[in-house]
C-alpha positions in Angstrom: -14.3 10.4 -26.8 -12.9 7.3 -28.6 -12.6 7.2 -32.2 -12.1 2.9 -32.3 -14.3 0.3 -29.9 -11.0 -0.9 -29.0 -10.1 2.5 -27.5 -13.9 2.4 -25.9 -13.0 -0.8 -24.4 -9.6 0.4 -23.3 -11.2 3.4 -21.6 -13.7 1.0 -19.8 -11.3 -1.3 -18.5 -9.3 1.9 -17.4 -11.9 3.2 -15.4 -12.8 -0.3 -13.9 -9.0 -0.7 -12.7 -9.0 2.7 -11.2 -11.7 2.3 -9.1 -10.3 -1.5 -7.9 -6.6 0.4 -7.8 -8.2 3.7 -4.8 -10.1 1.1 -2.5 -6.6 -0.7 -2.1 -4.4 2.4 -2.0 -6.6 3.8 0.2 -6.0 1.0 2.5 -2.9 1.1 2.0 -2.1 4.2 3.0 -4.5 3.5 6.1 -2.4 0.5 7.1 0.4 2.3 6.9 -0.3 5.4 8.6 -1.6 3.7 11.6 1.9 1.3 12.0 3.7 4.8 11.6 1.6 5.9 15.0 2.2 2.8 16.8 5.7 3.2 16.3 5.6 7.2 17.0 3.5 6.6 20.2 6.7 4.1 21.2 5.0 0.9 22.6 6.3 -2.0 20.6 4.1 -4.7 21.4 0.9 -2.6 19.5 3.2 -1.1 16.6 4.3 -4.8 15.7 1.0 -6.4 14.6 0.2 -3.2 12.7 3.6 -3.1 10.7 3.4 -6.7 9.7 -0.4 -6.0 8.2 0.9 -2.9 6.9 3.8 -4.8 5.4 1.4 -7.2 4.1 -0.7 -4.9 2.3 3.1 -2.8 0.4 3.5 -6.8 -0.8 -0.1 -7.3 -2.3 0.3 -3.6 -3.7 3.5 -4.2 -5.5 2.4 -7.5 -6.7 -0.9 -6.3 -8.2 1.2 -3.0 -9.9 -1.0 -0.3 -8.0 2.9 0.3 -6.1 6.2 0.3 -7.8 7.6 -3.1 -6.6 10.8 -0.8 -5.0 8.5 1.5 -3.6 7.0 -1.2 -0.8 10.5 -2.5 -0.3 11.6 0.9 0.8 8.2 1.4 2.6 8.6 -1.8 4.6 12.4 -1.6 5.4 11.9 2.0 7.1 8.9 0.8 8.8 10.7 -2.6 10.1 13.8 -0.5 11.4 12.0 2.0 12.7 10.5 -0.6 15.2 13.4 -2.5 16.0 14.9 0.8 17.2 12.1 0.3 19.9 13.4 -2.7 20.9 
């Protein structure tokens, strides 16, 4: 329990910015588990749509802090040479 209305309001906006912060991990995650199939199942012309959304969506997270910025870089460059190994 908060002792100060600034620490109320603190614990409000908290909460607000964790519920905004699941909904776009959780797509996220989604994006990005479905590009890692399309690459595993091998057919590049489906995996290449899905890892340019799912690149998409690393770039919004890292800009909006939910993801560390190096996190999506890493995320993206595995994801990107993992398909052109398809070819």
């Amino acid at each position: 329990m908060a002792n100060h209305a600034s620490a109320a309001k603190r614990n409000r906006q908290i909460i607000k910015r964790t519920e905004r912060n699941k909904g776009i991990r959780s797509a996220l995650r989604t994006s990005v588990k479905k590009a890692r199939s399309a690459i595993e199942s091998g057919k590049a012309e489906e995996a290449k749509p899905l890892v340019v959304a799912a690149s998409s969506f690393l770039a919004r997270a890292a800009s909006k802090g939910i993801i560390h910025l190096k996190n999506a870089s890493r995320t993206t460059s595995r994801l990107q040479s993992q398909l052109a190994k398809l070819g």
